[in-house]
N, C-alpha and C positions, 0 to 999 in steps of 0.2 A: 395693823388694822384688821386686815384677813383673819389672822391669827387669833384673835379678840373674841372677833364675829363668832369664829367655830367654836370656839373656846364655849361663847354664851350658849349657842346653839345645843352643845350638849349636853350644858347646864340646865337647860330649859328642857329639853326630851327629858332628862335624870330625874328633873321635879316632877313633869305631868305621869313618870311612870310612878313614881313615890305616892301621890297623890292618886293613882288610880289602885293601888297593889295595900295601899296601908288606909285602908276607908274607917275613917270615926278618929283620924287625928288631923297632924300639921291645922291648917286653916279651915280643914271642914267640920270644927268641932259643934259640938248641935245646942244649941239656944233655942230657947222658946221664944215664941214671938212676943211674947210681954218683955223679954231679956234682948231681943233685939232692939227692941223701940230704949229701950232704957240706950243700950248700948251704942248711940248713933257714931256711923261711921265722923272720922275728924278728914279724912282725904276726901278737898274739891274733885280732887284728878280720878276716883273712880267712880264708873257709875256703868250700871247692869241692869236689864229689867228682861222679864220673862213676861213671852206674846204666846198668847191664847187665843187663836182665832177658831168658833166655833160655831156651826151652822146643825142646827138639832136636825132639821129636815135632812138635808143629803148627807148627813154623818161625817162633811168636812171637816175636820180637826187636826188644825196646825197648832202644835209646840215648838217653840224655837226661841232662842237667847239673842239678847241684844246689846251689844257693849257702845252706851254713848258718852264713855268717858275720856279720857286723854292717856290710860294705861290699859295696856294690855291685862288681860286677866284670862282666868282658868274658870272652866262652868260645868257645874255638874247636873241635871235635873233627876228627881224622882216621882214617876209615877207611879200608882195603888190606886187600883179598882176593887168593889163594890157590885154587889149585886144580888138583887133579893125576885122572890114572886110568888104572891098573891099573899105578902107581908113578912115572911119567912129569906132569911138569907140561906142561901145557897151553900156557901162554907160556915161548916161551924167555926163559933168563938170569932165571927166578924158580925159587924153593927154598923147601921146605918150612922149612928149617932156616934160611934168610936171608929174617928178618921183614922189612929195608930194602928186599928185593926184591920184596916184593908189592904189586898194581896199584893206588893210589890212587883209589877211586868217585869218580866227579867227572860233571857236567852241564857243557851236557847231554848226555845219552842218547847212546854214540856208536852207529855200524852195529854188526851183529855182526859183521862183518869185521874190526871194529877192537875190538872188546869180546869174544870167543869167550865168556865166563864166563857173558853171557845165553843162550848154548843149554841152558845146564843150569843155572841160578838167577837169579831175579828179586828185585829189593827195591821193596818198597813203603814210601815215606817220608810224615812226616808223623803228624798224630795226638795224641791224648793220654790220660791214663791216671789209674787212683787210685793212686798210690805212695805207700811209707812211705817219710818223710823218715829219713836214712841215722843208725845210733847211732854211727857215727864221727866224733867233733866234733874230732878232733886234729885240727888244722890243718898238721901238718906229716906226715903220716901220706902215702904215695905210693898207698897201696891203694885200689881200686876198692868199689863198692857191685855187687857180682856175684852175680845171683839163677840158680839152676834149673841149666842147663847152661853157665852162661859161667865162664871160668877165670880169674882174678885172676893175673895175672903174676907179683904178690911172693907168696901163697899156695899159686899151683900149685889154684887150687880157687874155689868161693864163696865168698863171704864174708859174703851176706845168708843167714843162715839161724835165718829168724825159722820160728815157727810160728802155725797160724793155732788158731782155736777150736777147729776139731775135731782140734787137736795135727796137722796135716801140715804138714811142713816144706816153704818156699817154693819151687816149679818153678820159679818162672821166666813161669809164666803169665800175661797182660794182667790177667784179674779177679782175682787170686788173694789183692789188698787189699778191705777193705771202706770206703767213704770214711765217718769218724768213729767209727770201731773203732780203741780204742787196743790196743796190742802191744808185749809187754813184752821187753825187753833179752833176747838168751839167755845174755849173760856175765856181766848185772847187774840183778838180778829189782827193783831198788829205779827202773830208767831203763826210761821206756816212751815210744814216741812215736805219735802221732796219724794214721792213714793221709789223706790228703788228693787234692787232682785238682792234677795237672801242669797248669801254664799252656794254655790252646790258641791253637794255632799262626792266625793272622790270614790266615796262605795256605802252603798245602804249600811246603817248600822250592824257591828257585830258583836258576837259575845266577848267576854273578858277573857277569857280561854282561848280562843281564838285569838284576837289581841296579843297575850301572851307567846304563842306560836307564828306570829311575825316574824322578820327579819327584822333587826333593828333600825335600819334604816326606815321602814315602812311602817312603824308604830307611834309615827307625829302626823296628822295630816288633818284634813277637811272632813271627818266621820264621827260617829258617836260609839263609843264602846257600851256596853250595856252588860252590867256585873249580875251576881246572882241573888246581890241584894235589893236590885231593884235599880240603883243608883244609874247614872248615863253621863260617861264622861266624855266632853269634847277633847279630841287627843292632840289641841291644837292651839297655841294661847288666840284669844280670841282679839282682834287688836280693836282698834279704837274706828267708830261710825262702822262697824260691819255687823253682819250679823250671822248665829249658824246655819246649817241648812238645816231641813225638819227633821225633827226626832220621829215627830207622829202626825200623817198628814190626813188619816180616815178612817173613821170605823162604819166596818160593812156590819149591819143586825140578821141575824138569821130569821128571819121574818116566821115561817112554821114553826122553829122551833120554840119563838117566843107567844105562839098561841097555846103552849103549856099552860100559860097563865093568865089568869082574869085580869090581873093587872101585875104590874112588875117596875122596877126599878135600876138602873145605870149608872153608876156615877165613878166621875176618875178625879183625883185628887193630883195637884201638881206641886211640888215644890222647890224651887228651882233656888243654889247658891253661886255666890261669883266671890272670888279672892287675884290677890295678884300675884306675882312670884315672885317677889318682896317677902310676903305676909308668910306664903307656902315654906321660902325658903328659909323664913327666922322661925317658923313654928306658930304666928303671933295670928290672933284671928280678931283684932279690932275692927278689920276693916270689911268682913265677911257683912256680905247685904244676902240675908234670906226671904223671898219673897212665894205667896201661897196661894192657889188659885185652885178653886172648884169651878167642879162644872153641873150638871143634871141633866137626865135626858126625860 
């Protein structure tokens, strides 16, 4: 049985390293979202959804994954920001209108010469939070878990809009759960779920480089690796009712900086996939659930 266990164990490190070192195959092969919905997953037992909780005023913004299925699974997210002012994008050959065209966040950290976006906003990654485990348990559902000001791509809006005891409906705020306060459904007064603490992270996210220059033992764990494509891999199968810690929990504005402009524009693009080490290890991407979440400042 020991023997079994180690055996899986570094069959399971061998995949999530395969799957971070060989990005655009195995299971993370890339479907459009019209090819998703066609494609609906046939597995009850997975189920993944990416939490957006985002608060426009104090620039809280938690990303983080959520596994409410019965198997374990692997999670990648990518975010690409945008940014224009006073109508004019910032980077050429990016648009407001063309999501493919915004810049990938990726480690590490370049100059500002080659990142302009840091003279007028910063992200602080990392972290963890009391979140409510999401009421959407359709497993085949593309929709995000979007609190406060983040916009759910298929809704055009939230989609967490819970309320709390004193009846206010969720911002989007870090505290705005209480951990062991349950919270009842708003579409189904009979379904409530238990607010809880998001995994924490064993070390703020690193680069894939970095990553790579571990020891082997130390390249499975509770972090997010963060490639130069943008992509953010949890280095960890993510198991079932848990959830990761934060990828990204705030952006600070350069406030002078942004008075360059009469007016101006922010926005970051989420795209979050989950597979299992099933699917990873046959190559097979039936069961891949891609889900898409904007936000706007």
């Amino acid at each position: 049985m020991e023997k079994s266990k180690k055996n899986r164990g570094i069959m399971i490190t061998g995949i999530i390293a395969a799957m971070m070192l060989i990005a655009g195959t195995f299971a993370w092969t890339a479907f459009s979202q019209r090819a998703l919905n066609e494609n609906e997953g046939k597995n009850a037992n997975m189920g993944g959804r990416i939490h957006d909780d985002y608060h426009k005023k104090s620039g809280n913004k938690d990303i983080y994954a959520e596994n409410f299925g019965k198997k374990d699974l692997l999670v990648r997210i990518k975010l690409s920001e945008y940014f224009e002012g006073n109508g004019e994008p910032l980077v050429g050959k990016t648009s407001k209108d063309d999501r493919a065209s915004w810049i990938p966040y990726s480690l590490p950290v370049k100059e500002l010469a080659d990142d302009p976006y840091r003279a007028y906003v910063n992200w602080e990654l990392g972290g963890d939070k009391v979140f409510l485990p999401t009421f959407n348990t359709e497993n085949t559902s593309l929709e995000t878990d979007a609190a406060g000001d983040a916009i759910d791509f298929i809704v055009n809006g939230p989609t967490n809009l819970v309320l709390n005891e004193k009846g206010q409906l969720n911002d989007g705020t870090q505290d705005f759960f209480i951990e062991g306060e349950a919270y009842t459904n708003p579409d189904d007064s009979n379904s409530t779920q238990t607010a809880k603490k998001t995994l924490p992270g064993t070390q703020d996210p690193i680069s894939m480089e970095s990553w790579k220059n571990l020891p082997k033992k130390d390249q499975k764990g509770n972090y997010w690796v963060i490639d130069t494509d943008g992509w953010a891999y949890w280095a960890q199968l993510l198991e079932p009712k848990e959830s990761t810690s934060l990828l990204l929990n705030q952006l600070n504005y350069e406030e002078e900086a942004l008075y360059d402009f009469d007016s101006w524009y922010y926005g970051i693009d989420v795209i979050g996939e989950f597979t299992t080490v099933e699917d990873a290890d046959s190559s097979k991407s039936q069961n891949m659930v891609k889900q898409v979440v904007m936000h706007k400042t």
